[in-house]
VOPAGU-2260 file (C-alpha; in pm, 1 decimal, decimal comma):
REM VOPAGU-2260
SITE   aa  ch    i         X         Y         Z
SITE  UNK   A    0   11966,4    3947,6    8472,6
SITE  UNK   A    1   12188,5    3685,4    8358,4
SITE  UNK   A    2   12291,7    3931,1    8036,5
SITE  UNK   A    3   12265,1    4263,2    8174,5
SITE  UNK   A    4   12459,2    4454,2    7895,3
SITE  UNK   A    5   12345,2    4524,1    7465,3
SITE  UNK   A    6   12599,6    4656,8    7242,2
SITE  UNK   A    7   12515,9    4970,6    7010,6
SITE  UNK   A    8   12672,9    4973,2    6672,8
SITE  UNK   A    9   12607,7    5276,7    6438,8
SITE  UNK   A   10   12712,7    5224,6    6131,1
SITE  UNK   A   11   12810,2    5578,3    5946,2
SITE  UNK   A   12   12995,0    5649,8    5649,5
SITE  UNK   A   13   13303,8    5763,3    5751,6
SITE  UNK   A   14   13306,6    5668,4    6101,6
SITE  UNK   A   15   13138,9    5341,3    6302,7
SITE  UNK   A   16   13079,4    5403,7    6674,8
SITE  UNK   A   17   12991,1    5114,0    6914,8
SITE  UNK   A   18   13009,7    5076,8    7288,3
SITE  UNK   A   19   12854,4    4853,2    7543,6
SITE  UNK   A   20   12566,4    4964,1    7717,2
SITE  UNK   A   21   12358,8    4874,4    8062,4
SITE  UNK   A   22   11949,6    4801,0    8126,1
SITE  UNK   A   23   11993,9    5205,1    8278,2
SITE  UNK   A   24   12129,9    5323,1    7906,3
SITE  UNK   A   25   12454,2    5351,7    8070,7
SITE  UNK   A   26   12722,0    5364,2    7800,2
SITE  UNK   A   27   12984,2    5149,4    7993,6
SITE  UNK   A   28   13242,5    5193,5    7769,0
SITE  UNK   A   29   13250,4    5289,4    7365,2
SITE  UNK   A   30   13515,2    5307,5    7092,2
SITE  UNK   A   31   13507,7    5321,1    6680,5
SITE  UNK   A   32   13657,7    5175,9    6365,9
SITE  UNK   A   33   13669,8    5395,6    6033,7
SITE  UNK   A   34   13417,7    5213,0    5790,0
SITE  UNK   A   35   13583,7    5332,0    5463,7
SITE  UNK   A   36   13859,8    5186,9    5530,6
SITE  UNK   A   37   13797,5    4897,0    5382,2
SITE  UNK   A   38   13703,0    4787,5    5074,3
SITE  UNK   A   39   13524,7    4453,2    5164,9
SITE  UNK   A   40   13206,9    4402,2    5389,5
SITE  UNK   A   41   13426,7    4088,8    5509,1
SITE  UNK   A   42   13727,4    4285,6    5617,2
SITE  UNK   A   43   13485,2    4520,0    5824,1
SITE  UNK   A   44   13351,0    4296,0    6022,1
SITE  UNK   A   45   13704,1    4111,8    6060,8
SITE  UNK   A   46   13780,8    4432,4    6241,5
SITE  UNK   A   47   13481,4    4542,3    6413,1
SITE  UNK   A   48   13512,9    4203,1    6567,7
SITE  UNK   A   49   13857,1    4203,5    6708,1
SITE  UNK   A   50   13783,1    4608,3    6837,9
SITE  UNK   A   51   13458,8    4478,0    7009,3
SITE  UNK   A   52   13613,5    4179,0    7148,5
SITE  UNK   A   53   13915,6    4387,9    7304,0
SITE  UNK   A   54   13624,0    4618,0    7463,3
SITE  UNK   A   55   13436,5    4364,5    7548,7
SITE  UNK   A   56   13685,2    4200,3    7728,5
SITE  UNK   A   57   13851,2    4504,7    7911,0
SITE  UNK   A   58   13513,1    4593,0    8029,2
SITE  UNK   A   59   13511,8    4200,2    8227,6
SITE  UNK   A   60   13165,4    4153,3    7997,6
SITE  UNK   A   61   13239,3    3824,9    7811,2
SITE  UNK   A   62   12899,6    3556,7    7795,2
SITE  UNK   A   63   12762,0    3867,0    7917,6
SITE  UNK   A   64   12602,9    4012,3    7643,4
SITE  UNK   A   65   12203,7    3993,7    7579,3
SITE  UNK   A   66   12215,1    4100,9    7228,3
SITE  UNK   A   67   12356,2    4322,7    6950,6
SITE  UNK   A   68   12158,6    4661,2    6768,1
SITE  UNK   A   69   12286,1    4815,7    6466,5
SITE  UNK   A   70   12205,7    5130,2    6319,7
SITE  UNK   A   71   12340,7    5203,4    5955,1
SITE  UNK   A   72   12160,5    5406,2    5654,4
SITE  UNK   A   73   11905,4    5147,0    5475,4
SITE  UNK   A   74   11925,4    4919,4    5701,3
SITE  UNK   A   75   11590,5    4693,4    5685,1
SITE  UNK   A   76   11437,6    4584,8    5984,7
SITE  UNK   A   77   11214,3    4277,8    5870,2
SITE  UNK   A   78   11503,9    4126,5    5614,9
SITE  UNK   A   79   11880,1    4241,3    5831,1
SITE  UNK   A   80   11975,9    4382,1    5518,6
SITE  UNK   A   81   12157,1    4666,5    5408,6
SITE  UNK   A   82   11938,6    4731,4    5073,2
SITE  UNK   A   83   12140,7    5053,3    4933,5
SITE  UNK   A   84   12457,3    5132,5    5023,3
SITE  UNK   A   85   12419,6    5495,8    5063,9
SITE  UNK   A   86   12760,1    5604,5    5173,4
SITE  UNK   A   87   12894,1    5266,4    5212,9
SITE  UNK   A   88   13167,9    5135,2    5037,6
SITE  UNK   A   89   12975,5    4825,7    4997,6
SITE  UNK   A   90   12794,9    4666,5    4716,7
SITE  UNK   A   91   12477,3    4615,1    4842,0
SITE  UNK   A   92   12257,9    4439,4    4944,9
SITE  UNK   A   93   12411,7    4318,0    5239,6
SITE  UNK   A   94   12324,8    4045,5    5491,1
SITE  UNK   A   95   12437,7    4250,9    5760,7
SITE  UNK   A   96   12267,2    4104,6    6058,4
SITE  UNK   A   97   12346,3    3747,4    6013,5
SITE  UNK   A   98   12692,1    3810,7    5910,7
SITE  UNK   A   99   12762,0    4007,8    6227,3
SITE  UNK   A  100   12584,8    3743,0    6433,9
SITE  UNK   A  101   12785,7    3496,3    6299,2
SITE  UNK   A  102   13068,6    3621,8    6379,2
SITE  UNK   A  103   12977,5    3682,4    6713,1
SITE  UNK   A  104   12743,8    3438,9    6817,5
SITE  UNK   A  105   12489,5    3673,6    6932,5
SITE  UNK   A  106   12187,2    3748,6    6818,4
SITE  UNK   A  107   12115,9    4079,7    6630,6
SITE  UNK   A  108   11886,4    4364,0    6479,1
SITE  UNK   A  109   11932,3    4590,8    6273,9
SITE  UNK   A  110   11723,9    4938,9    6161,6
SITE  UNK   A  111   11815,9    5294,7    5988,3
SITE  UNK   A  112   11981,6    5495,3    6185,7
SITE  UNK   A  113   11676,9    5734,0    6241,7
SITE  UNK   A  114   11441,3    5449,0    6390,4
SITE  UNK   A  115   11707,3    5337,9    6614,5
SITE  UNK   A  116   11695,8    5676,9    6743,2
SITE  UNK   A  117   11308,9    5633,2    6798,7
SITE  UNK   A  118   11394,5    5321,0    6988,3
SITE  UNK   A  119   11683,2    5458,7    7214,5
SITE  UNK   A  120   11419,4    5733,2    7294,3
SITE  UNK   A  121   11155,8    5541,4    7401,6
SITE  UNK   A  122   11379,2    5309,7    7672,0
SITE  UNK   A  123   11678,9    5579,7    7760,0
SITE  UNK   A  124   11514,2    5873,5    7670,8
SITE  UNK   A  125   11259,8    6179,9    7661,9
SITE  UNK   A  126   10974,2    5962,2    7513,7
SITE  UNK   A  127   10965,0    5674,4    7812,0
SITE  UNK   A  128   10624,2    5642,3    7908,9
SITE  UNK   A  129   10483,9    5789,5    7569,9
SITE  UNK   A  130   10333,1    5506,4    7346,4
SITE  UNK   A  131   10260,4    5799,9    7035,9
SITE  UNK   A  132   10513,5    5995,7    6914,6
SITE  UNK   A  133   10706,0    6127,3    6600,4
SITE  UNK   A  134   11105,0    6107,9    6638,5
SITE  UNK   A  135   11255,9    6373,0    6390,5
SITE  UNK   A  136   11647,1    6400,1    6358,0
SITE  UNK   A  137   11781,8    6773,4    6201,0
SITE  UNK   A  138   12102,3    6655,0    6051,0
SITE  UNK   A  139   12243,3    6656,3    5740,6
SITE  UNK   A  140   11934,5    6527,8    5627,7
SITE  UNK   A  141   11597,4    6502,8    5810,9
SITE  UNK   A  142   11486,9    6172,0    5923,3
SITE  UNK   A  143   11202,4    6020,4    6135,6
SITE  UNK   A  144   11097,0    5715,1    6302,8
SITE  UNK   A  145   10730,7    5678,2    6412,4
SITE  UNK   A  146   10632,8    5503,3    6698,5
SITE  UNK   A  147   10209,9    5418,2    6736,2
SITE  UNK   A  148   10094,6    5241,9    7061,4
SITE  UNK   A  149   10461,6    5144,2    7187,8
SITE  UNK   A  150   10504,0    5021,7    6849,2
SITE  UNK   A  151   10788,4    5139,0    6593,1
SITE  UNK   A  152   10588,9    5142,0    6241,4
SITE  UNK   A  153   10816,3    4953,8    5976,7
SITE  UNK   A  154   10590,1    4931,8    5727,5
SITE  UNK   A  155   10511,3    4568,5    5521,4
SITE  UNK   A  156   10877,0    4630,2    5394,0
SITE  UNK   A  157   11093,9    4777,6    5660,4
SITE  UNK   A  158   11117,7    5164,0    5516,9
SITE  UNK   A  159   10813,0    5351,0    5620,1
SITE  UNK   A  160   10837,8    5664,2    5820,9
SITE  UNK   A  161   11071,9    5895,9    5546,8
SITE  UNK   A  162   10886,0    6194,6    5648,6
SITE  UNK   A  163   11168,4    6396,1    5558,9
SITE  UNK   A  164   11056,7    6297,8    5184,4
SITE  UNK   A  165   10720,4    6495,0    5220,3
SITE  UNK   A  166   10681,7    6723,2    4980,4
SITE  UNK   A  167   10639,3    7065,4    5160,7
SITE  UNK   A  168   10741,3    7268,3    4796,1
SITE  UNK   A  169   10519,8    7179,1    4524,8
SITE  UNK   A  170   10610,9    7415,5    4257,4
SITE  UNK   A  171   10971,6    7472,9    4242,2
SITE  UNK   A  172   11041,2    7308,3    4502,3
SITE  UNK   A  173   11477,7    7223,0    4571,9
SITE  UNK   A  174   11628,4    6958,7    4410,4
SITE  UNK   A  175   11667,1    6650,1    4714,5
SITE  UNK   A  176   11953,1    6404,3    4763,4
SITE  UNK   A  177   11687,1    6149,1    4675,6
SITE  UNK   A  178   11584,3    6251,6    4333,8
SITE  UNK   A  179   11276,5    6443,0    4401,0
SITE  UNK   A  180   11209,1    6828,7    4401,8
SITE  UNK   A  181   11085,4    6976,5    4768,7
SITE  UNK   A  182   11138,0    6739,0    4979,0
SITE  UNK   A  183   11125,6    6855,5    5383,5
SITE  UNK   A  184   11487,3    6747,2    5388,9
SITE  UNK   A  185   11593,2    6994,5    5121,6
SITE  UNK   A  186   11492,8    7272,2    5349,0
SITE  UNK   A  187   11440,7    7190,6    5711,3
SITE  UNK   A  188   11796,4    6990,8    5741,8
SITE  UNK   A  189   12129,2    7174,2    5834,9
SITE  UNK   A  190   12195,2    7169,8    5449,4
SITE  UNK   A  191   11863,8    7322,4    5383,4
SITE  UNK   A  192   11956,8    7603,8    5582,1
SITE  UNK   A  193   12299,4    7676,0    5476,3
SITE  UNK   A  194   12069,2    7664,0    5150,7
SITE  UNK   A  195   11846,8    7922,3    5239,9
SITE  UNK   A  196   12096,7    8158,5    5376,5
SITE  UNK   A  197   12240,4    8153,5    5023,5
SITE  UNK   A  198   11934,5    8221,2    4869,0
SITE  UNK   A  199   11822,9    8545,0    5085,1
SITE  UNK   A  200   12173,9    8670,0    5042,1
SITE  UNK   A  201   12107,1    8643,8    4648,0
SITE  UNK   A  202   11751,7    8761,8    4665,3
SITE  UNK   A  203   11796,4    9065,7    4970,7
SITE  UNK   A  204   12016,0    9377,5    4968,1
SITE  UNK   A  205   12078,2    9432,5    5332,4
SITE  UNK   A  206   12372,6    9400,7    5528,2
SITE  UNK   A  207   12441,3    9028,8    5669,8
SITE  UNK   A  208   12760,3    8893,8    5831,1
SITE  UNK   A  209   12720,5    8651,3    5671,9
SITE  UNK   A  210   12855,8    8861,3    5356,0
SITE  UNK   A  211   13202,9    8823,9    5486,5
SITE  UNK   A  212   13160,4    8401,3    5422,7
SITE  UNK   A  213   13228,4    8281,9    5111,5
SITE  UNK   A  214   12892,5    8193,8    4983,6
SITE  UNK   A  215   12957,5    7825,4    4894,7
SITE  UNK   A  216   13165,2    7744,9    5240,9
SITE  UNK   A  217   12791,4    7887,4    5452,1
SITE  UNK   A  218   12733,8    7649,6    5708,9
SITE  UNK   A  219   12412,4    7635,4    5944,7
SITE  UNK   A  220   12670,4    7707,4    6217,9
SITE  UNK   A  221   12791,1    7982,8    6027,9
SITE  UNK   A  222   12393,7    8108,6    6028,1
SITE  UNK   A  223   12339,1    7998,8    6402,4
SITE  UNK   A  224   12649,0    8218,4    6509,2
SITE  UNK   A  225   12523,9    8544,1    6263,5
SITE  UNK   A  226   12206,5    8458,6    6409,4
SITE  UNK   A  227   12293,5    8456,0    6765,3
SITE  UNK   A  228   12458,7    8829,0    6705,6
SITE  UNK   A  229   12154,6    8984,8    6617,7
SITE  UNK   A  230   12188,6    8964,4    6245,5
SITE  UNK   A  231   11875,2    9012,1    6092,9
SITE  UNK   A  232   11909,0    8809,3    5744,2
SITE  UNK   A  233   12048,5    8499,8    5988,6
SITE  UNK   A  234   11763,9    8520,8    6228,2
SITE  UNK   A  235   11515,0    8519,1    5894,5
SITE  UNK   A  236   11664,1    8207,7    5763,2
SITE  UNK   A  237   11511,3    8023,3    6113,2
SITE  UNK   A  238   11221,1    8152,9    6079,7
SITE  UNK   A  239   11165,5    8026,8    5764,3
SITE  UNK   A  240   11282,5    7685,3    5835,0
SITE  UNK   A  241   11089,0    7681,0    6182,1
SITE  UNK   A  242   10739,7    7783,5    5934,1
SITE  UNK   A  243   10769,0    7554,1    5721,6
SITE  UNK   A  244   10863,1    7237,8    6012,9
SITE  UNK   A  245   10551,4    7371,7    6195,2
SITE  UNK   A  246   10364,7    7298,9    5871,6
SITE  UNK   A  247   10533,7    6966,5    5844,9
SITE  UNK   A  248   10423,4    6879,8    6186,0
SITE  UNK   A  249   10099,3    6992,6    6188,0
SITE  UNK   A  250   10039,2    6750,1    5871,1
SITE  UNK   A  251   10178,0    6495,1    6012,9
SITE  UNK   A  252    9998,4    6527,7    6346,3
SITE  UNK   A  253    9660,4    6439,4    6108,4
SITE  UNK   A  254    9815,0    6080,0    6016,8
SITE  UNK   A  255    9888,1    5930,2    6364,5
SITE  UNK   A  256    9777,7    6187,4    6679,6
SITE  UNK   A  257   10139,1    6200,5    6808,2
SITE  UNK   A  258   10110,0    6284,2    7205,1
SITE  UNK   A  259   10498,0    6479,5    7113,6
SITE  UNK   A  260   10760,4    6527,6    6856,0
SITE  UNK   A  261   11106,1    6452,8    6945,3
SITE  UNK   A  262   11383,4    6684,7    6774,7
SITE  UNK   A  263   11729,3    6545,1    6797,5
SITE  UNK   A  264   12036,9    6661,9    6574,5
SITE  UNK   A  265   12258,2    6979,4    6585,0
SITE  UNK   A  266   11980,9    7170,8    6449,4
SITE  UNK   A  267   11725,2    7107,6    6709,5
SITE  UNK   A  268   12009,9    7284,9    6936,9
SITE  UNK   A  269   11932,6    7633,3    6786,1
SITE  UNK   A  270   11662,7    7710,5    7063,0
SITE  UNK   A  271   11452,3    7991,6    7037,8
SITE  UNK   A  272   11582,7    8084,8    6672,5
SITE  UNK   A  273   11411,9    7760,7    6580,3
SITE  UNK   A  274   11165,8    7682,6    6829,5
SITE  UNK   A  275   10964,0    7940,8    6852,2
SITE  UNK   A  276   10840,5    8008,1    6490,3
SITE  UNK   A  277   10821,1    7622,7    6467,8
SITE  UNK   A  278   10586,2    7602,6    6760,9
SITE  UNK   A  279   10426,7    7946,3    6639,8
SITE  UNK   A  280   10357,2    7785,6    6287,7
SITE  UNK   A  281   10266,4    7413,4    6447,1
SITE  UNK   A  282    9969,0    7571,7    6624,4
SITE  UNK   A  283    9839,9    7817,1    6334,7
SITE  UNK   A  284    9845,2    7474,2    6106,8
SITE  UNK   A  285    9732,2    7248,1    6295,7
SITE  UNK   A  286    9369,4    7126,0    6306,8
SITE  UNK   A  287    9158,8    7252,1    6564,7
SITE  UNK   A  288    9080,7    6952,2    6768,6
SITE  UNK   A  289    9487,1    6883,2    6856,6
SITE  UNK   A  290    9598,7    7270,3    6884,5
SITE  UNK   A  291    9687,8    7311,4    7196,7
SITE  UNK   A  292    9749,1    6867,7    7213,9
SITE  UNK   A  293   10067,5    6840,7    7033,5
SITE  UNK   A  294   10399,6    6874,0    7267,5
SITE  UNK   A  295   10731,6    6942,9    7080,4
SITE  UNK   A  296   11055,7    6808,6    7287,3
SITE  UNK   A  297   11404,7    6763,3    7267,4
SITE  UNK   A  298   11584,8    6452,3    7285,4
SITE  UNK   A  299   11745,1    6371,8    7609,0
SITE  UNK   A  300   12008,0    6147,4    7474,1
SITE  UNK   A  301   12356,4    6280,7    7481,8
SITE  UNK   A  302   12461,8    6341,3    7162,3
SITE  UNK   A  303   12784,9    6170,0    7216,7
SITE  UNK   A  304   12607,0    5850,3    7341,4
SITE  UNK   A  305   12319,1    5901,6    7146,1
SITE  UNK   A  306   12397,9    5683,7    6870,0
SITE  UNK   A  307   12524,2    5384,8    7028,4
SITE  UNK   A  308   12230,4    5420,0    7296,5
SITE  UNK   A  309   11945,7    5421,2    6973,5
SITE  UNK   A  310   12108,9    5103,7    6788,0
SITE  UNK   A  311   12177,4    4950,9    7170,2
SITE  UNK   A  312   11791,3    4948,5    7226,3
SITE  UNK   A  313   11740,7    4687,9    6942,9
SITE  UNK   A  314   11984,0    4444,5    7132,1
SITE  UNK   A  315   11756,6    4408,1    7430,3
SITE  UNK   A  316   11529,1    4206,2    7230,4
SITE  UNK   A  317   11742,1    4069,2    6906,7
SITE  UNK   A  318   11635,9    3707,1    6758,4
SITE  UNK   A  319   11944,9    3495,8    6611,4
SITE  UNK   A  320   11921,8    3544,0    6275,0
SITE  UNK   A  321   12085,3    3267,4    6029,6
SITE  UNK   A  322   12022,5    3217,2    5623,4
SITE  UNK   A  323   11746,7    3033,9    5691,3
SITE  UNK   A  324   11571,1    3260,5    5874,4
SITE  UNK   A  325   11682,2    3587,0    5785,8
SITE  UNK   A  326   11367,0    3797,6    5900,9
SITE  UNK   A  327   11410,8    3663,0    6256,9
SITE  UNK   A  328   11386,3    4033,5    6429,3
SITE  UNK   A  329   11204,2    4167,8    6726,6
SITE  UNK   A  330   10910,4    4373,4    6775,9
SITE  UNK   A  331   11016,0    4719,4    6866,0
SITE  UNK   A  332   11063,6    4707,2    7241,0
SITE  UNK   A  333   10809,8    4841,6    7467,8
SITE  UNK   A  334   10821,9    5215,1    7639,9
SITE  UNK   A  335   11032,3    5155,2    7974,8
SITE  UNK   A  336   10801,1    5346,9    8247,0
């Protein structure tokens, strides 16, 4: 290979995190820039390219790079653009992926940050081999990134696959970060149980460590570790969450036959507390003909590498992309046996 190494960018907004990766998903070497730092789109990408360079070159990988991926929240996959700068200090919408190719001279995609981690899943990662499958990432918020026959579904404008924007709560459902009432995100993310908690501690009487928290500093951690000591109230919280993802899933095995679902984020790390009643409440939703069918895995991406290894995948197969041709982006690549 005349290019053996991609280079991951994820774009977040506090922090950006790139690194240079191999065809293995080897992170060679990695290193970040603060994004909010600057006011200008121009002045990011002033720095980003003198950080990459020096990594670039202290890594002996100059004319050596295939391609670039970059992860960041809206990105749009057919266009390079940024549309809304959610958490960017932006105005938007930016030309992200022709900027940053020229700059570089290298060609570049870009996607949200929750399809790249489809992609880095399906060539590094617990879903090689699998050609149906429904990435879901537990964060902050819940995202997804839906890949049918090897195939990353973008939809005919570059956003589809929000599935945590389902409605699971009809009637009185929590107010979501996006505007809407019930959303999966406002209960199934690590915010939605920190919300929960505080709810049961209104609603319940019995003791909970988690009493001794202030009730507006409850994190999920803070629930994980009550949890994990046997408290009772805690241990509800993930039960409640796990129901209602199992009902999640179990719709959303009806729209595309997934052969798995892929949890990734600091919430899929709960275990048992989470797994089990999801799994419980997957099968007891589910129709008939997949119960049984439907395999629910973790993501084997290290969490440290795991964002530069999902936005690195995109590199591998990145189209120059000038003004004239701004949509010039790859298919999603195909599942590395």
């Amino acid at each position: 290979m005349s290019k053996p190494y991609v280079v991951g960018i994820d774009i977040g907004g506090t922090n950006t995190v790139f690194g240079i990766v191999d065809a293995r998903g080897v992170v060679l070497a990695s290193s970040s820039i603060k994004t909010q730092k600057h006011s200008t789109i121009e002045g990011y990408i002033d720095e980003l390219y003198d950080e990459l360079t020096k990594l670039i070159k202290a890594n002996d990988a100059e004319d050596k790079i295939h391609g670039i991926g970059i992860g960041a929240p809206n990105a749009n996959y057919y266009s390079g653009m940024i549309e809304a700068g959610v958490n960017l200090p932006w105005p938007t919408p930016i030309p992200l992926a022709q900027l940053v190719s020229e700059k570089f001279g290298i060609p570049v995609a870009i996607t949200n940050d929750a399809n790249a981690a489809a992609i880095g899943e399906m060539t590094y990662g617990a879903a090689r081999g699998l050609k149906d499958f429904i990435m879901i990432t537990l964060g902050t918020g819940v995202g997804s990134g839906i890949v049918i026959n090897g195939q990353l579904v973008y939809g005919h404008d570059g956003f589809a696959g929000e599935l945590g924007h389902v409605i699971m709560k009809r009637n009185n459902g929590r107010l979501c970060g996006c505007g809407r009432t019930g959303c999966l995100e406002a209960y199934c993310s690590a915010t939605g149980v920190a919300r929960t908690a505080r709810e049961f501690l209104e609603i319940r009487t019995e003791p909970s460590i988690l009493r001794n928290i202030p009730v507006d500093e409850i994190t999920s951690k803070d629930v994980y570790d009550a949890a994990i000591a046997g408290d009772k109230l805690a241990k509800d919280v993930f039960d409640y969450t796990g129901e209602i993802l199992g009902e999640a899933l179990a719709d959303f095995t009806v729209f595309s036959a997934p052969e798995a679902f892929i949890l990734f984020g600091g919430l899929a790390k709960s275990g048992d507390l989470l797994m089990k009643p999801l799994r419980n409440s997957l099968e007891k939703n589910v129709m008939k003909v997949w119960k049984g069918k439907v395999k629910v895995l973790l993501s084997e991406l290290k969490e440290a590498d795991a964002a530069v290894l999902g936005a690195s995948a995109l590199g591998w197969e990145a189209k120059p992309v000038t003004a004239a041709t701004p949509a010039a982006l790859p298919t999603a690549p195909a599942a590395n046996a």
